[in-house]
KETIDREN-405106 format. One line per field, with one value per residue (C-alpha): residue in three letters; chain; y, z negated, x. Coordinates in steps of 0.05 Angstrom, whole numbers, plus 5000, padded with zeros to 4 digits. Each point is the difference from the previous one (the first is absolute). Example, Ala and Ser with C-alpha at 12.3 -4.5 7.8 and 13.67 -1.06 7.14 Angstrom:
2
res = (ala/ser)
chain = (A/A)
py = (4910/5069)
pz = (4844/5013)
px = (5246/5027)
END
This chain:
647
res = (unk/unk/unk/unk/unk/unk/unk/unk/unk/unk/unk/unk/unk/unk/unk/unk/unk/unk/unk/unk/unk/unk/unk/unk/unk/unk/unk/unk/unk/unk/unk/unk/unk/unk/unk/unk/unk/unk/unk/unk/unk/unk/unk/unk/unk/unk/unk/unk/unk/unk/unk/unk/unk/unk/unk/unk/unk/unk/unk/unk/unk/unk/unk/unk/unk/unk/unk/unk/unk/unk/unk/unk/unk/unk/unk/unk/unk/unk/unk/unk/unk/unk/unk/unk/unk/unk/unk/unk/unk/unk/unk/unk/unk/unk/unk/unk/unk/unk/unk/unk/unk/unk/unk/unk/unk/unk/unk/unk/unk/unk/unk/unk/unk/unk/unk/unk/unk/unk/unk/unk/unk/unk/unk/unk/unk/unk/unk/unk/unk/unk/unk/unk/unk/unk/unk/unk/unk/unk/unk/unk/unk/unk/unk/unk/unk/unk/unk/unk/unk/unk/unk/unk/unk/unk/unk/unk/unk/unk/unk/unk/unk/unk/unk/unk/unk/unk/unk/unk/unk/unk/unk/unk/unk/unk/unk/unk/unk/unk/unk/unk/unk/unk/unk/unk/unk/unk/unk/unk/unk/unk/unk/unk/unk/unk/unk/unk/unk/unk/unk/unk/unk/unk/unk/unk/unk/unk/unk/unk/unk/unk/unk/unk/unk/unk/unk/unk/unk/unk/unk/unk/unk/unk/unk/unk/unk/unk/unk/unk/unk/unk/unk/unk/unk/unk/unk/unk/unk/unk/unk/unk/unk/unk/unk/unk/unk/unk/unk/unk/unk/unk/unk/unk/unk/unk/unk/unk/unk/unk/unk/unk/unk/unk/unk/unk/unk/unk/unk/unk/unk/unk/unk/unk/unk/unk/unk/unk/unk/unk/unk/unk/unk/unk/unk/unk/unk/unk/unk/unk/unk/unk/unk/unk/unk/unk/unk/unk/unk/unk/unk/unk/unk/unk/unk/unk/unk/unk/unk/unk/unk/unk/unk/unk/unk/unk/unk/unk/unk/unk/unk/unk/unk/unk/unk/unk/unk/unk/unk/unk/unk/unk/unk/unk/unk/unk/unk/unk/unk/unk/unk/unk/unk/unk/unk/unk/unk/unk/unk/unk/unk/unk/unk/unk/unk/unk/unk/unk/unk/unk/unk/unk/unk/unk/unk/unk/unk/unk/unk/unk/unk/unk/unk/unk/unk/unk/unk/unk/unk/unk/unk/unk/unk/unk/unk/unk/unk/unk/unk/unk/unk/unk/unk/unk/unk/unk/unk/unk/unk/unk/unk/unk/unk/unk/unk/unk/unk/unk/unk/unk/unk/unk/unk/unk/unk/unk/unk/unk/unk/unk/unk/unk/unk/unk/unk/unk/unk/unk/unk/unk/unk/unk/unk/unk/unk/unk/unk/unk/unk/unk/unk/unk/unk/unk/unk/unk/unk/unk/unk/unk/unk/unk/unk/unk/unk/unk/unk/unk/unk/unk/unk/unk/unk/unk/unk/unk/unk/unk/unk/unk/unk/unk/unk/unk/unk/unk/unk/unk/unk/unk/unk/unk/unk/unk/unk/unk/unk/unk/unk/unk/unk/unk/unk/unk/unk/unk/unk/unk/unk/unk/unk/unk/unk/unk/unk/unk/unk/unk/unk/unk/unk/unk/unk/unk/unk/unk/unk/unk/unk/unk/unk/unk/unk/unk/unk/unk/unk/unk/unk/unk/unk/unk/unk/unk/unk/unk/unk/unk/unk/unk/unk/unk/unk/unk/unk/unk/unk/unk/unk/unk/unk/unk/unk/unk/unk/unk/unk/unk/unk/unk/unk/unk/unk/unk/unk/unk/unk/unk/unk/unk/unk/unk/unk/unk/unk/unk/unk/unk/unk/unk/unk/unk/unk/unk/unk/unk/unk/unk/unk/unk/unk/unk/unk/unk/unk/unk/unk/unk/unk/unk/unk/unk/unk/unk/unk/unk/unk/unk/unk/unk/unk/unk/unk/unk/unk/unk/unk/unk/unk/unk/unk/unk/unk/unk/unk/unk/unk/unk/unk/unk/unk/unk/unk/unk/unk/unk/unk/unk/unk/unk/unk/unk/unk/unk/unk/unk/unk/unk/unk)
chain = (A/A/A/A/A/A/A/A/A/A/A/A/A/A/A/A/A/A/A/A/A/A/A/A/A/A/A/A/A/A/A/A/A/A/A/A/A/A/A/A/A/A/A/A/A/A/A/A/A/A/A/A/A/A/A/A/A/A/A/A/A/A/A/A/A/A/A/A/A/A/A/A/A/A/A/A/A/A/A/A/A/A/A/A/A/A/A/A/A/A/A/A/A/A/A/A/A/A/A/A/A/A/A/A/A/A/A/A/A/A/A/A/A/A/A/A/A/A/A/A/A/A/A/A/A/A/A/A/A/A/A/A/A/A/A/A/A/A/A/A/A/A/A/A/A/A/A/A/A/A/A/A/A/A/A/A/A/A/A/A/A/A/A/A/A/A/A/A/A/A/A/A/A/A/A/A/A/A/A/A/A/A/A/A/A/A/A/A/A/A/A/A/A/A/A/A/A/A/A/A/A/A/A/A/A/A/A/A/A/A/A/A/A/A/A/A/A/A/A/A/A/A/A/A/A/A/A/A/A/A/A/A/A/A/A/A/A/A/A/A/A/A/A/A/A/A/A/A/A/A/A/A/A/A/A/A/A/A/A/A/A/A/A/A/A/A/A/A/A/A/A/A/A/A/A/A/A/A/A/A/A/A/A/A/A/A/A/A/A/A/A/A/A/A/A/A/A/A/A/A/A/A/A/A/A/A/A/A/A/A/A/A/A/A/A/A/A/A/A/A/A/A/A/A/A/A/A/A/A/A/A/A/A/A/A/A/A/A/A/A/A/A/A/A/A/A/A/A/A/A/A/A/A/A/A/A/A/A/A/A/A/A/A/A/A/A/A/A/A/A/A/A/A/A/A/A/A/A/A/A/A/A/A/A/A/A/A/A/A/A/A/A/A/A/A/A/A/A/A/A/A/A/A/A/A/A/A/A/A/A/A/A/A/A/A/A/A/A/A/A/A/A/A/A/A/A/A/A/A/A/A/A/A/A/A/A/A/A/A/A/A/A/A/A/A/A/A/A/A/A/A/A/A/A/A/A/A/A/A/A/A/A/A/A/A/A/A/A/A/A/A/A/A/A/A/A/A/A/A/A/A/A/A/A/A/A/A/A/A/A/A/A/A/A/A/A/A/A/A/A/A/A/A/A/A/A/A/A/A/A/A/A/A/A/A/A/A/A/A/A/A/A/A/A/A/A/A/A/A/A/A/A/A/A/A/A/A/A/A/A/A/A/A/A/A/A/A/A/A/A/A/A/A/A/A/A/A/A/A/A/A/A/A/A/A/A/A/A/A/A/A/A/A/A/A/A/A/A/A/A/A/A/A/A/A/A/A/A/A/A/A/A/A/A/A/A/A/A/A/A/A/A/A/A/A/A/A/A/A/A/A/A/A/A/A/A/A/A/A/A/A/A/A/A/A/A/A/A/A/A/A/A/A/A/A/A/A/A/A/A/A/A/A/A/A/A/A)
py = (5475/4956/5045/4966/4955/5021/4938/5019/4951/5004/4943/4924/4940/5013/5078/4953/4943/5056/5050/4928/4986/5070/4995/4935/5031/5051/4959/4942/5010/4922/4979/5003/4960/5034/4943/4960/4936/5022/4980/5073/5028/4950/5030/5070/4986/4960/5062/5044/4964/5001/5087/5004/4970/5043/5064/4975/4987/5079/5026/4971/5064/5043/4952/5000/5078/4997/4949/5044/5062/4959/4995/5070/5010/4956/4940/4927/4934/4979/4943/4929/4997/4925/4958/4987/4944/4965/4938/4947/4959/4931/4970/4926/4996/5050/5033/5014/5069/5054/4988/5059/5006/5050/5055/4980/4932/4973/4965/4984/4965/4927/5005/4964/4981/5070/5041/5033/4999/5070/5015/5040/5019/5020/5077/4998/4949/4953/4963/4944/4997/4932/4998/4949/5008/5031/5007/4987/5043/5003/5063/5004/5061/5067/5011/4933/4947/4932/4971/4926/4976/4951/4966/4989/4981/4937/4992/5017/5046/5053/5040/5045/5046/5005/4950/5013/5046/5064/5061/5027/4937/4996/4944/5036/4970/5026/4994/5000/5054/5036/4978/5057/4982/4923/4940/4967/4935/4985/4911/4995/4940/5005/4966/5011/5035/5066/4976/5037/5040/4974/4976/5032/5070/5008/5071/5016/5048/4999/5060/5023/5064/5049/5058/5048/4942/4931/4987/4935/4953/4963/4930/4948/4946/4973/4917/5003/5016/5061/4970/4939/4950/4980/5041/5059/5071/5042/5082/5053/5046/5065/5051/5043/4935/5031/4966/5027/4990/4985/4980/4991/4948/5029/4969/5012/4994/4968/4979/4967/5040/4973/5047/5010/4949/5021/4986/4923/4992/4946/5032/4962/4968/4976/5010/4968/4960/5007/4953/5012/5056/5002/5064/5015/5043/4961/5053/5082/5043/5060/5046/4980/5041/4984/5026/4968/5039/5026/5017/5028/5014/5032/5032/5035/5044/5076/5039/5071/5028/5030/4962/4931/4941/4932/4935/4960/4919/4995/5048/5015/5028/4992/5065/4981/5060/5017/5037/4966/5019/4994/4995/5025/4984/5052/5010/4980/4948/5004/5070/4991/5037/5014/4999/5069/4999/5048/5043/5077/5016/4966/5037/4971/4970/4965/4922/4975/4965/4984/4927/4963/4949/4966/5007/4987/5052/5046/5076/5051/5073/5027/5072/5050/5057/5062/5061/5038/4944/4970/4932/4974/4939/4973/4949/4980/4955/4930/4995/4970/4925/5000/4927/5026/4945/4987/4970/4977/5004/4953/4982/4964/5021/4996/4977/4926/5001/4994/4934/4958/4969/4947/5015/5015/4921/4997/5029/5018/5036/4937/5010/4950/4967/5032/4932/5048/5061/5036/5060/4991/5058/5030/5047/5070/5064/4979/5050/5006/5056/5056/4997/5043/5010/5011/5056/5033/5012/5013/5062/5054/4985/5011/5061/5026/4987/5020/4960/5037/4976/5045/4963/4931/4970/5028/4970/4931/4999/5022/4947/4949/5037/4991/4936/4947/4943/5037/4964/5059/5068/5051/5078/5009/5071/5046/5004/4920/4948/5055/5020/5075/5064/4996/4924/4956/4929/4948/4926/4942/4935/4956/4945/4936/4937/4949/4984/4957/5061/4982/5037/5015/5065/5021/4989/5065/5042/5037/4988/5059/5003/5008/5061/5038/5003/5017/5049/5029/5006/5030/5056/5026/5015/5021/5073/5033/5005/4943/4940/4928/4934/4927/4948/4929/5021/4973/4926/4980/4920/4970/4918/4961/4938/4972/4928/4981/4939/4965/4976/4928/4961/5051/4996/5029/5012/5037/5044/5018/5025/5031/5034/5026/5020/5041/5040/5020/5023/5041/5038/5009/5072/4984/4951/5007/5047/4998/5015/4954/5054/5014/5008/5080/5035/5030/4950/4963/4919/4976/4927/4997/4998/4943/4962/5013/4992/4929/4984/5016/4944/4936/4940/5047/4979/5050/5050/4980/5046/5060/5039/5054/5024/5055/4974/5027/4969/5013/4968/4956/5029/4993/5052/4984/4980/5058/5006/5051/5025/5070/5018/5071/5043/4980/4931/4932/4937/4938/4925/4969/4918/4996/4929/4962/4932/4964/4947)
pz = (4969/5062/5069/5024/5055/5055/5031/5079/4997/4939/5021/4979/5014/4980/5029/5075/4984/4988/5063/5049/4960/5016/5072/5013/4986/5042/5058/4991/4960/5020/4949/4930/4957/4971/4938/4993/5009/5075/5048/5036/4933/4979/5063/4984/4931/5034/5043/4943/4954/5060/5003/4927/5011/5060/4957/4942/5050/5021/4931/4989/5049/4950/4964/5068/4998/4942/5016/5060/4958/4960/5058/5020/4933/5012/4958/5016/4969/4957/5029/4954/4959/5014/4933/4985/4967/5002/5043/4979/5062/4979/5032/5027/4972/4990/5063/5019/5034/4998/5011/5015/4981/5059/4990/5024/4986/4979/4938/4981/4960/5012/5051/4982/5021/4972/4998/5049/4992/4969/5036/4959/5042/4973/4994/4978/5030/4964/5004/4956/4996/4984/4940/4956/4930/4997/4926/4932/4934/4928/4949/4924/4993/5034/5061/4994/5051/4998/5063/5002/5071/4992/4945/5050/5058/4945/4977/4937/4988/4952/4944/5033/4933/4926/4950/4964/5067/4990/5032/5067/5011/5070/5052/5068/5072/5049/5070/5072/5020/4981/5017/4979/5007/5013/4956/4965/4987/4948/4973/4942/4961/4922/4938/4949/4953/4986/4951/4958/5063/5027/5065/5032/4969/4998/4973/5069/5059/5062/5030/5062/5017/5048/4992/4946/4949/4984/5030/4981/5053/5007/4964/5057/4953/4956/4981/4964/4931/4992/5024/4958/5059/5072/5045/5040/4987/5065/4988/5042/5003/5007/5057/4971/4994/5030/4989/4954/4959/4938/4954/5063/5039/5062/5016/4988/4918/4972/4928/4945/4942/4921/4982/4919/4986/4997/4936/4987/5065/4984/5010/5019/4940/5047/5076/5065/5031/5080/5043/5067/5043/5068/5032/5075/5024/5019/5014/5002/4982/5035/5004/5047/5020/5009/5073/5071/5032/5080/5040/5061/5026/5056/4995/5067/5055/4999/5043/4985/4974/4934/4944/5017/4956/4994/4963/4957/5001/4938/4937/4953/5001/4926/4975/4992/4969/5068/5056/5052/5070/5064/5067/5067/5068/5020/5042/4955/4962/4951/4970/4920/4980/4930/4962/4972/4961/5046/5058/4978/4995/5057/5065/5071/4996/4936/5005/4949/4996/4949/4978/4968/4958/4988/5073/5027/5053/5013/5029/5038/5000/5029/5044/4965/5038/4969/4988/5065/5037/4995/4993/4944/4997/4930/5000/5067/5047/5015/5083/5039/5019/4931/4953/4935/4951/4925/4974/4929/4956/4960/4990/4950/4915/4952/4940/5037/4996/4919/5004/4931/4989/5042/5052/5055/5010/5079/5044/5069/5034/5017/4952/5003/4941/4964/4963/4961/4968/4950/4967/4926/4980/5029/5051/4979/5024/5060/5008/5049/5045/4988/5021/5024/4926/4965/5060/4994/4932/5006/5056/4955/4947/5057/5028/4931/4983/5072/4997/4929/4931/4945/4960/4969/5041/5062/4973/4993/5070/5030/4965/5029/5075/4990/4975/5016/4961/4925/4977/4952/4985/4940/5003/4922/4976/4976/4921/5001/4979/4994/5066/4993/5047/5072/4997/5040/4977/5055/4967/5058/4996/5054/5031/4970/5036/4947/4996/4946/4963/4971/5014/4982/4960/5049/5056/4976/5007/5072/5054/4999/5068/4981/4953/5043/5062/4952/4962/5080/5028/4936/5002/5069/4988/4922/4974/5002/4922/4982/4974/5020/4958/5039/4953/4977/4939/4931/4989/4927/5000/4972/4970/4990/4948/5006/4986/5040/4998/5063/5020/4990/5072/5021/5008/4952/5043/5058/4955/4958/5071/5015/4935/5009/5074/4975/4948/5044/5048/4960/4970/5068/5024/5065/4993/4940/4961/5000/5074/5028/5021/4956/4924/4988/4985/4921/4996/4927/4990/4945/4983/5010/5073/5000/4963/5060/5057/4965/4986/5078/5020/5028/4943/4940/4949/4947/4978/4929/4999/5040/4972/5039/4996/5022/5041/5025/5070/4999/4937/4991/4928/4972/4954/4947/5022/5013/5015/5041/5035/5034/5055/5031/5040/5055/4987/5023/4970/5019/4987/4959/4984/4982/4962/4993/4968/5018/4941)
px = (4433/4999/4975/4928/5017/4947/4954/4992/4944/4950/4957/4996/4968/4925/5007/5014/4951/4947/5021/4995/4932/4982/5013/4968/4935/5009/5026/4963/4933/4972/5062/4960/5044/5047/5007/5079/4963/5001/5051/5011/5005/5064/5025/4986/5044/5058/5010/4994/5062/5034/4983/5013/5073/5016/4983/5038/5062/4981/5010/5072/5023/5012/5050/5039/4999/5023/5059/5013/5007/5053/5041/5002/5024/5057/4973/5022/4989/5065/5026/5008/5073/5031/5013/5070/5043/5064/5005/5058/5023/5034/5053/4996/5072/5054/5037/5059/4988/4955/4930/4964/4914/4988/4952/4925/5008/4928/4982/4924/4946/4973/4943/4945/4930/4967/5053/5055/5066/5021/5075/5055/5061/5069/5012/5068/5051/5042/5074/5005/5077/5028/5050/5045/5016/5076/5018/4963/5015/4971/5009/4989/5028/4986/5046/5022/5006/5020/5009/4983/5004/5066/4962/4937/5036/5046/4925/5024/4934/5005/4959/4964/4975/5024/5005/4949/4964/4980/4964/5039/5043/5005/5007/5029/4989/5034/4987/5028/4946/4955/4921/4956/4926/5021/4979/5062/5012/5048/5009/5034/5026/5006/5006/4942/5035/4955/4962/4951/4947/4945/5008/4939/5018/5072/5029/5047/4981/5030/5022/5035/5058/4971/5049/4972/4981/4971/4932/4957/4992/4933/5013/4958/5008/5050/4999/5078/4961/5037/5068/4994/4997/5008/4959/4972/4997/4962/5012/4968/5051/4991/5000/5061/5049/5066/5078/5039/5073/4994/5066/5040/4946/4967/4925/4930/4987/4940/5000/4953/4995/4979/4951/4968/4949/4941/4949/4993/5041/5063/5066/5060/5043/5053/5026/4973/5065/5002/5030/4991/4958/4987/4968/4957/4950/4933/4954/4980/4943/4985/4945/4931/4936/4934/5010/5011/5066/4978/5065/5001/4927/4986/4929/4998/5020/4988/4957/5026/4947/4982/4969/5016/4987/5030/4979/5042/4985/5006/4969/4995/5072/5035/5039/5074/5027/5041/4955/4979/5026/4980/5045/4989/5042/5042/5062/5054/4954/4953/4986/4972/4936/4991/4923/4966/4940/4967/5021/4982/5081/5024/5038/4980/5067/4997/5006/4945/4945/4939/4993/4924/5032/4930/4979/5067/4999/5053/4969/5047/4994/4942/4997/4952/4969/5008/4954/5036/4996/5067/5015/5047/5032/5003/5069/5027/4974/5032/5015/4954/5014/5042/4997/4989/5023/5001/5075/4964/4942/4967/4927/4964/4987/4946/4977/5004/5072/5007/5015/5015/5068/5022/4947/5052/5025/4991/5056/4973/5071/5060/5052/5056/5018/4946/4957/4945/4982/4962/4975/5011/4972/4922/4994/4979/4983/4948/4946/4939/5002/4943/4927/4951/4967/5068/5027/4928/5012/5070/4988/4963/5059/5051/4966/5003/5071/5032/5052/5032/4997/4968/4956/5003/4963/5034/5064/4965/4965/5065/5041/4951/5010/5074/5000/4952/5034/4985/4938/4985/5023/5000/5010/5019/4966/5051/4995/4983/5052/5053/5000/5022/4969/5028/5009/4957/5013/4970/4989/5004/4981/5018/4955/5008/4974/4981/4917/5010/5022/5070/5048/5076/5007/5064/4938/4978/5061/4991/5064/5041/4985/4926/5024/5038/4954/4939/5047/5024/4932/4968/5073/4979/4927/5009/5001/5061/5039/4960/5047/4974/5007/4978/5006/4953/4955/5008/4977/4960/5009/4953/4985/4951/4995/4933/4959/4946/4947/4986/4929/4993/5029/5032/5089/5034/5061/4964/4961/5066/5022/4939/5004/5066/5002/4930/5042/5051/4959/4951/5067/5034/5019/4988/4934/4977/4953/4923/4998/5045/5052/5048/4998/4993/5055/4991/4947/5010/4986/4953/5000/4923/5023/5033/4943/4959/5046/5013/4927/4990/5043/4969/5001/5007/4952/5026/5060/5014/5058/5039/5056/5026/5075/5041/5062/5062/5011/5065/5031/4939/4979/4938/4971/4943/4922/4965/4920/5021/5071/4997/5046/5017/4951/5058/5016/4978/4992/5037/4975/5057/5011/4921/4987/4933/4993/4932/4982)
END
């Protein structure tokens, strides 16, 4: 039940239009007309809108009592979490040394005439190492390799698989050095010779050696056909991509694999022949933020006194996952203060300080009288006439920043050498920092928990707290799912930036990064014996097969899209559901629903037919049409290759 907000002021507009009537005839009897046709009258009402607003204004105090009374229970607004993607930077043309992508370098969105540019700076820096192609290799057989670089440098060529090809043939490159996290260019020359696969689909992978195994590199694009004639092949490689010997050749090891066709996928029937191959490094992807770097900012001198505050230029101030730390001038340089979330356990001579990331403002300890009349200094005090800098933060986030794929074209930092770049992927994980509303309604919850997880839903509130990037979270109920007595399972789902509502199923899978901290914060504020689990929930995929008629005039293409773009996002975990925010977990999917969310879209004259089909998202199969597909009271659903055909 909600408390009755008290009004300090009862009284409206007619309650004032009446009380000035009233006085007028007191005041001044010859005034008889008391009609709105009169002119004195209007004037009377004018000033009595003008009253009612004023008393309106006076009733919003309570709401700032109550905000106040948040903050002396230690509430603050959560600041916004900056989206995140990887940013490839191309090369003009290969190099022959190192060229390093510097940490805060800037990369952004085309301005245009409505819109600002939205700036992404690099988080973690990159070396894109030159390198040359030192040996070439096939193998047929397991730990065997053929070395074939006499017969490319006679320009002989060679048989790089089989005759006929089959599953785990192998095609090594090996290279001067290794380029983790660079873009590879690698020109071949061959005969066509490996006839029998489809050019467009060929059954190879490439792969690179990091160490501990064989990881996939990122194919760019590939125009040889699957080796079978002159051309490019551009590989992402990896981040792990370390040198290594291998059968007596030292080098960095990359290799093109035959893998099984898949089904009605052409398989080799014989061997690609490859003359020539050339190899170079033309570019590097590295990580960027949604998130302007500020170095070095001085915010002001201190006055020695207790309590001080400081303003940051910039805010709202993005969380990084390392503290931010303030310095202050002192004798033998600058002396590094470290943040608290409040002062009740620090000494006079502890060196912290509180930080508003929303605000921007960075408090010092205050001095608190006590009840015999002492005064106690909460933290130490930074020396009068001291600059008090910050080395590093950086400001910016939201939900702005989830930018699609290939949004990021517009380098703003001078790079040398560097001709363009791009995000191929979208950004994710931008989220708006907290209102008023949201921290209102968070307060009672965080009064009630104090800061320790017992229930469910102090587990899920706390996860939030922790983590601002998980776009939803699940307490699992012990006896639920399997989840045994004294084992709290937490289900995360990150935030995923696509509005169209596709999305990659990986998309879905939380950073391990994401895990731990949730799994940290929720292990210091959980019961003690009590055995914690952070992991994504269970995903039901789900497709749907459905006809439509268009209205007459209307394009068949754009309402196919329309149609499409509808389903997904009606079936999204994140967007979709009858509310718009997420479809509920547990909540099953009838095929009724898709009839209407089809019918809804602009152009449909009529649904002649909707099939609805359970999906695996991982291997892609489809189960049998179903009017109806229940899912787990702890499970989501997740929009998989839907297909409408308008006729």
């Amino acid at each position: 039940m909600q408390l009755p907000v008290p009004n300090l002021d009862d009284r409206r507009f007619q309650d004032f239009v009446d009380e000035a009537k009233l006085f007028v005839q007191r005041r001044c009897p010859e005034w008889t007309d008391h009609n709105v046709s009169d002119p004195g009258v209007t004037m009377i009402e004018l000033f009595a809108q003008m009253m009612d607003q004023l008393v309106f204004r006076l009733n919003q105090v309570p709401d700032r009592n109550y905000v106040k009374f948040l903050e002396m229970l230690g509430v603050r607004l959560l600041p916004p979490s900056d989206a995140k993607c990887d940013e490839t930077f191309w090369l003009s043309a290969p190099q022959p040394d190192v060229l390093p992508i510097p940490v805060g370098a800037e990369v952004a969105t085309l301005r245009t005439e409505t819109e600002e540019a939205i700036i992404f700076s690099v988080v973690e820096g990159l070396d894109i190492i030159p390198c040359e192609l030192r040996s070439i290799a096939s193998s047929v057989e397991e730990g065997e390799v053929i070395d074939h670089l006499d017969d490319l440098l006679a320009r002989r060529g060679f048989v790089c698989f089989d005759s006929p090809p089959k599953p785990d043939d192998a095609l090594y490159v090996v290279l001067t050095a290794a380029v983790p996290k660079c873009a590879l260019l690698l020109r071949f020359e061959c005969f066509i010779e490996g006839y029998g696969v489809d050019p467009t689909d060929p059954p190879i992978c490439w792969e690179a050696w990091t160490g501990s195994g064989w990881t996939p590199c990122d194919v760019d694009h590939d125009d040889t056909g699957g080796l079978n004639r002159g051309g490019d092949v551009v590989l992402h490689v990896p981040a792990g991509h370390v040198e290594s010997t291998v059968a007596g050749t030292q080098g960095a090891w990359l290799r093109c694999r035959v893998v099984a066709a898949q089904e009605g996928q052409p398989f080799y029937s014989n061997p690609p022949h490859v003359t020539a191959l050339t190899a170079a490094t033309i570019g590097g992807t590295t990580k960027v933020a949604h998130s302007e770097v500020v170095r070095e900012e001085v915010v002001g001198l201190s006055e020695g006194i207790p309590g001080q505050r400081f303003m940051l230029r910039r805010h709202p101030v993005v969380p990084t996952g390392h503290p931010l730390v303030v310095e202050i001038a002192g004798g033998d340089g600058w002396d590094e203060w470290l943040p608290v979330d409040n002062f009740g356990e620090c000494m006079t001579e502890d060196r912290r300080f509180m930080i508003d990331e929303v605000a921007g403002e960075i408090v010092f300890g205050p001095a608190v009288r006590m009840v015999d009349g002492s005064l106690r200094q909460y933290g130490a005090v930074p020396p009068k006439g001291a600059p008090i800098r910050v080395p590093l933060y950086r400001s910016g986030g939201g939900r702005r920043g989830n930018v699609a794929a290939g949004a990021l074209c517009i380098l703003k930092s001078s790079i040398p050498y560097v001709s363009r770049v791009e995000n191929r992927r979208s950004a994710e994980g931008g989220v708006d920092g907290e209102d008023i509303a949201a921290a209102k309604v968070r307060g009672p919850i965080l009064f009630r928990t104090r800061n320790r997880a017992v229930t469910a839903e102090d587990y899920e509130e706390l996860a939030r707290e922790g983590e601002p990037d998980a776009a939803r979270v699940r307490c699992v109920v012990a006896g639920t799912d399997g989840t045994d007595a004294g084992v709290v399972r937490v289900l995360v789902v990150p935030a995923v930036g696509d509005e169209s509502g596709r999305l990659p199923f990986e998309d879905l899978v939380p950073p391990e990064d994401m895990l731990a901290g949730i799994a940290a914060y929720l292990g210091e504020r959980r019961l003690l014996g009590t055995r914690l689990v952070v992991e994504p929930p269970v995903y039901q995929g789900i497709t749907v097969v459905a006809r439509i008629r268009p209205r007459p005039h209307v394009d068949e293409t754009r309402l196919q899209r329309e149609a499409v773009t509808a389903l997904y996002r009606y079936f999204h975990p994140l967007l979709g559901g009858p509310d718009g925010d997420g479809w509920p977990f547990g909540r099953p999917v009838h095929v009724g629903e898709v009839f209407t969310v089809l019918q809804r879209v602009h152009g449909t004259e009529l649904v002649e037919e909707a099939l609805l089909f359970p999906a695996d998202p991982i291997t892609g199969r489809r189960g049998d049409p179903a009017q109806r597909i229940d899912i787990s009271v702890n499970a989501l659903v997740f929009p998989y290759q839907h297909q409408v055909s308008v006729r």
